[in-house]
C-alpha positions in Angstrom: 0.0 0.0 0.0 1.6 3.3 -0.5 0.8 6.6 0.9 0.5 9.7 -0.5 1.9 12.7 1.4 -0.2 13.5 4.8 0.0 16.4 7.5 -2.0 14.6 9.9 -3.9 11.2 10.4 -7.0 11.5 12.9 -9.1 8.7 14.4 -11.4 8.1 17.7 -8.4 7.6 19.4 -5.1 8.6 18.5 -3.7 11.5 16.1 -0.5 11.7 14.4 1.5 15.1 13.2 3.8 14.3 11.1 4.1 18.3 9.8 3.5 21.6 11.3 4.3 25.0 11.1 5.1 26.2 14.9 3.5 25.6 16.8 1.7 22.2 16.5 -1.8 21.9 16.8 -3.0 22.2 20.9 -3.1 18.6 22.4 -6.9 17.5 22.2 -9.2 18.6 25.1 -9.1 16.2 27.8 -12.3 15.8 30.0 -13.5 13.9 33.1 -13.7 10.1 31.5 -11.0 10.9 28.5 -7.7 11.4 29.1 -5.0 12.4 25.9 -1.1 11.6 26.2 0.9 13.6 24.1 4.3 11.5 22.5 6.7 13.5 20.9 9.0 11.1 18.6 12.6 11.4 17.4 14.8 9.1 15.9 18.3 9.1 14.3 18.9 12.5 15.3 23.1 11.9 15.1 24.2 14.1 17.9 22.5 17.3 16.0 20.3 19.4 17.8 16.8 21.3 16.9 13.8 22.6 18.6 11.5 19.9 19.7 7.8 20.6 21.0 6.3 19.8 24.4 4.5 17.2 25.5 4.0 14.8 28.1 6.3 11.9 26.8 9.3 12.4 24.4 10.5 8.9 22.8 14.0 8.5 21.0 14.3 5.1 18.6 18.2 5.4 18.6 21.1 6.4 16.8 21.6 9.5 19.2 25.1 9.9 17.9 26.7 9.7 14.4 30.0 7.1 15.4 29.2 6.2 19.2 32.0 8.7 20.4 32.0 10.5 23.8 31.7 13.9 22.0 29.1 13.2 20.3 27.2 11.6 23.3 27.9 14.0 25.4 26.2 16.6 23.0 23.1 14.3 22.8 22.4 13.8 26.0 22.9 18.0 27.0 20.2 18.5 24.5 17.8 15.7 26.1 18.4 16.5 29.5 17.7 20.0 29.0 14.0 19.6 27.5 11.4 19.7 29.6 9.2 16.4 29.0 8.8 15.1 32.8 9.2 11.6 30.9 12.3 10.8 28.4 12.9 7.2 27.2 15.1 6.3 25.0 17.2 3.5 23.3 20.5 3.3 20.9 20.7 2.3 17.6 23.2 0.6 15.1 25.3 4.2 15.0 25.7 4.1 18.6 28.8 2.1 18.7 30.0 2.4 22.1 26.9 1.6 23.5 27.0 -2.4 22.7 29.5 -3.0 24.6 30.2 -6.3 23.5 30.2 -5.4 19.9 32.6 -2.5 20.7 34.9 -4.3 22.8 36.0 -6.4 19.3 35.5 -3.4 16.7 36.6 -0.5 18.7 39.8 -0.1 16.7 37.3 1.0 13.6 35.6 3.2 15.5 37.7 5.5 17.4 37.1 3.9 20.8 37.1 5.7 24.1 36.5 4.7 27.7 33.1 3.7 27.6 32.9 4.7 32.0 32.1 8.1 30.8 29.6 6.8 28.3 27.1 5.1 31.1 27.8 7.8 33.2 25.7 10.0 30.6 23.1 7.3 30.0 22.6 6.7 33.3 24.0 8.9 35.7 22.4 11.5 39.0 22.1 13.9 35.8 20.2 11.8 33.2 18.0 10.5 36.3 17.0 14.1 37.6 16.0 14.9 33.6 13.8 12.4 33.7 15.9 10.4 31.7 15.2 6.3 31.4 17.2 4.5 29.0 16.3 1.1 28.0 18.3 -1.7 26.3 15.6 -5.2 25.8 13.6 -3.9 28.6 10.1 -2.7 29.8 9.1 0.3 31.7 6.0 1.3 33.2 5.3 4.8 34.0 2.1 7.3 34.6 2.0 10.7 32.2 -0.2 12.0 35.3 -0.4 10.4 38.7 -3.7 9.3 38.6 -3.7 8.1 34.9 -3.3 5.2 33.1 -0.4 3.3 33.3 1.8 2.8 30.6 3.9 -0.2 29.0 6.8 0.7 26.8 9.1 -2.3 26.0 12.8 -1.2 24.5 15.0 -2.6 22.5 18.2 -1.1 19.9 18.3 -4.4 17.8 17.9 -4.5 14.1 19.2 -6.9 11.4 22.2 -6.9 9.9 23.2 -6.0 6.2 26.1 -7.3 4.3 29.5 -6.8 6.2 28.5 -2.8 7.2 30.1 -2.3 10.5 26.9 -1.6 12.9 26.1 -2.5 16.6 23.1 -4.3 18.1 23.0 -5.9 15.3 21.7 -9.5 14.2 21.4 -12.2 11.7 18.6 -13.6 9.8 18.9 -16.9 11.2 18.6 -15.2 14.5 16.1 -13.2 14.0 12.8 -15.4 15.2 14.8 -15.8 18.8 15.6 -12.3 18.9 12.1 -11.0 18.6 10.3 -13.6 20.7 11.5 -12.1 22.9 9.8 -9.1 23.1 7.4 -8.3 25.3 3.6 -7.0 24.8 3.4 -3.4 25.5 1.5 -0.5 24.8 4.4 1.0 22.8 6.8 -0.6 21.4 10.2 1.1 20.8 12.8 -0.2 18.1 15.3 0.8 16.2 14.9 -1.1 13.2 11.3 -1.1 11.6 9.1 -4.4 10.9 9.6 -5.7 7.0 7.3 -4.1 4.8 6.3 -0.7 7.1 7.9 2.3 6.2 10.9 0.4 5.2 11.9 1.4 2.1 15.7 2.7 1.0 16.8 4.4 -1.8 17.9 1.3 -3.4 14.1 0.1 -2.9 15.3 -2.6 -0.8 12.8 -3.1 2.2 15.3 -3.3 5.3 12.8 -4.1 7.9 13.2 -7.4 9.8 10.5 -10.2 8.5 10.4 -11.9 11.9 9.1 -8.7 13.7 6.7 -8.1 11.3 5.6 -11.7 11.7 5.6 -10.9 15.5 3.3 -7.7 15.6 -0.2 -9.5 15.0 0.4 -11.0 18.9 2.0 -8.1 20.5 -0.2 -5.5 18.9 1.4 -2.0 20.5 -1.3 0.9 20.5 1.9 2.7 19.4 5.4 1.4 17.4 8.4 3.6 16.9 11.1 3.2 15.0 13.7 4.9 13.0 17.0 3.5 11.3 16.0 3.9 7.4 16.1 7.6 7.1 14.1 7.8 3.7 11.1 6.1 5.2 10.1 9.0 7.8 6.5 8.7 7.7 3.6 7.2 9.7 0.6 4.6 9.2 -2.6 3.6 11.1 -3.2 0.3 11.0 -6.6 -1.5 11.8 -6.1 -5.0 12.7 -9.7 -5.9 11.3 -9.0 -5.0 8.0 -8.2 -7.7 6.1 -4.4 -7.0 4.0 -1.6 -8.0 6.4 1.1 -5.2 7.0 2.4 -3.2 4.1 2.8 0.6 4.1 5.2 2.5 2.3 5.4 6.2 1.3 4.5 7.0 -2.6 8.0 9.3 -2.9 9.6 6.2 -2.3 8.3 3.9 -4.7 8.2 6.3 -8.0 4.7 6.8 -7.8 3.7 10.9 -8.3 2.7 12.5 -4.8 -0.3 14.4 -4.6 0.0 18.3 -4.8 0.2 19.7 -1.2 -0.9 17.8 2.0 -3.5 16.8 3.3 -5.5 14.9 6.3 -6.5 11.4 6.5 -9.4 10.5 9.1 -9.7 6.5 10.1 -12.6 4.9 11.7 -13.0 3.5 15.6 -11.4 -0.2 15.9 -8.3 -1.7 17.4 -5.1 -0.2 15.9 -1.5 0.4 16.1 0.2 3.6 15.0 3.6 2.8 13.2 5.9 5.8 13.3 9.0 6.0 11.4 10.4 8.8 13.5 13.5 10.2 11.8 14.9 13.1 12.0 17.8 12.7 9.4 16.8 14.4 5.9 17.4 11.5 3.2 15.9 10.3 0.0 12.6 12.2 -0.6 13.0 14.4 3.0 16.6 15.7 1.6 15.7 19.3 0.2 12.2 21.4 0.3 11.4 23.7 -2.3 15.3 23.3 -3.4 16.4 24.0 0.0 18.6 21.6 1.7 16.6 20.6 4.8 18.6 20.3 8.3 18.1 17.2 10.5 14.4 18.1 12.5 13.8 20.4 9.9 10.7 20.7 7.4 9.7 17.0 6.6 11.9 15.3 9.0 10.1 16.7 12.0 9.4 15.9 15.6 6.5 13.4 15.4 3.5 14.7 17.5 1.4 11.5 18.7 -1.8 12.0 20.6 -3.0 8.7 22.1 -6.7 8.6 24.3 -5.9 6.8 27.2 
């Protein structure tokens, strides 16, 4: 299925920004028996910094730096700990070298290694705890946006497969892949780093790089909300109703060759049990490169923060 450029999808129960001109529509009304979260989404954001809008939960899918070096982590994690979101989770991705420590410890000669001591201390240290900072590496956390709301699963994991002999971290093979993903727990949001094969997948090279065994997975685990980043090109989101009856396939029309519809516009779903994949990132590539023949810098025009309004 491909989609043609949107601003904003809408249904009963969740609504997706995936462009605005500052600032973003007001988070929906909120009344005695319906509560709204607001998610703001980032991904592959390599150590560059831009403004990023409130909102009650700020998710990062990885790839917070550009080689996994202390410099650029460092310049990260400033920039996260000063925004105010009382709740920041976030992961690592296949650019985050020095995070994997295992990986690193045999390939750190490629990369520039450092004294990863520092590196944890950043991640997980007094400062990244008082900032509201949770970093999450194959785990789950549970958390309240207000203290007597709902409360929330996220389950978080940096793994995505592996391509060719591309030097990358929390990576993994296709043989490996069914183990890997089993193990992922059911949560209300699921945060990855690598997207499921066939969602908003798609390269340049119109390979789709999502992993076949996690799309397999999705129809059991059903998130209310799946981030992801990790191939730039594929930015985008899509609302998926489990009752329809095609199985998981979404890709943007810019991608695939197909003509994009002149200007944006908004797309309003129907009620039903849904999950709303997000390619979050940030990184201007492919179709998201320029804007009106302007080069576009990373959270800039088209490769915004996602806005993601979920009724509790």
């Amino acid at each position: 299925m491909t989609l043609p450029r949107r601003m904003r999808i809408v249904s009963p129960t969740s609504i997706v920004q995936l462009e605005y001109s500052p600032p973003p529509l007001p988070k929906p009304q909120s009344t005695e028996t319906q509560f709204w979260t607001r998610f703001v989404l980032l991904s592959d954001t390599h150590a560059q910094t831009f403004l990023v809008p409130d909102g009650d939960v700020l998710l990062h899918s990885g790839d917070l730096t550009r080689r996994g070096t202390l410099r650029d982590l460092r310049r990260t994690m400033d920039w996260l700990c000063a925004l105010p979101h009382p709740i920041k989770i976030i992961i690592a991705g296949n650019r985050d070298f020095s995070l994997d420590r295992e990986w690193y410890d045999a390939h750190w000669a490629q990369t520039g290694g450092h004294d990863t001591t520092a590196t944890w201390e950043l991640l997980t240290g007094p400062r990244a705890v008082a900032a509201n900072i949770v970093y999450l590496r194959d785990q789950e956390y549970k958390f309240r946006a207000r203290p007597d709301g709902r409360e929330w699963t996220v389950y978080g994991s940096p793994l995505s497969p592996n391509f060719g002999a591309r030097v990358r971290a929390f990576g993994y093979d296709a043989a490996d892949a069914e183990g890997v993903v089993c193990g992922f727990l059911a949560p209300d949001i699921l945060l990855t780093h690598g997207p499921p094969h066939g969602v908003l997948d798609l390269t340049t090279k119109a390979a789709r790089a999502g992993c076949p065994a996690l799309a397999a997975r999705l129809p059991a685990l059903r998130p209310r909300l799946h981030v992801f980043g990790h191939i730039h090109e594929a930015r985008g989101a899509y609302v998926h109703l489990w009752e329809r009856a095609h199985g998981l396939s979404a890709q943007n029309a810019s991608q695939m060759g197909d003509p994009v519809e002149d200007g944006a516009h908004n797309e309003t779903l129907s009620a039903g049990e849904q999950t709303v994949f997000v390619n979050a990132a940030n990184w201007p590539s492919g179709p998201n490169k320029s804007r009106n023949d302007q080069k576009v810098a990373a959270g800039g025009p088209g490769v915004q923060p996602v806005i993601v309004d979920l009724l509790e």
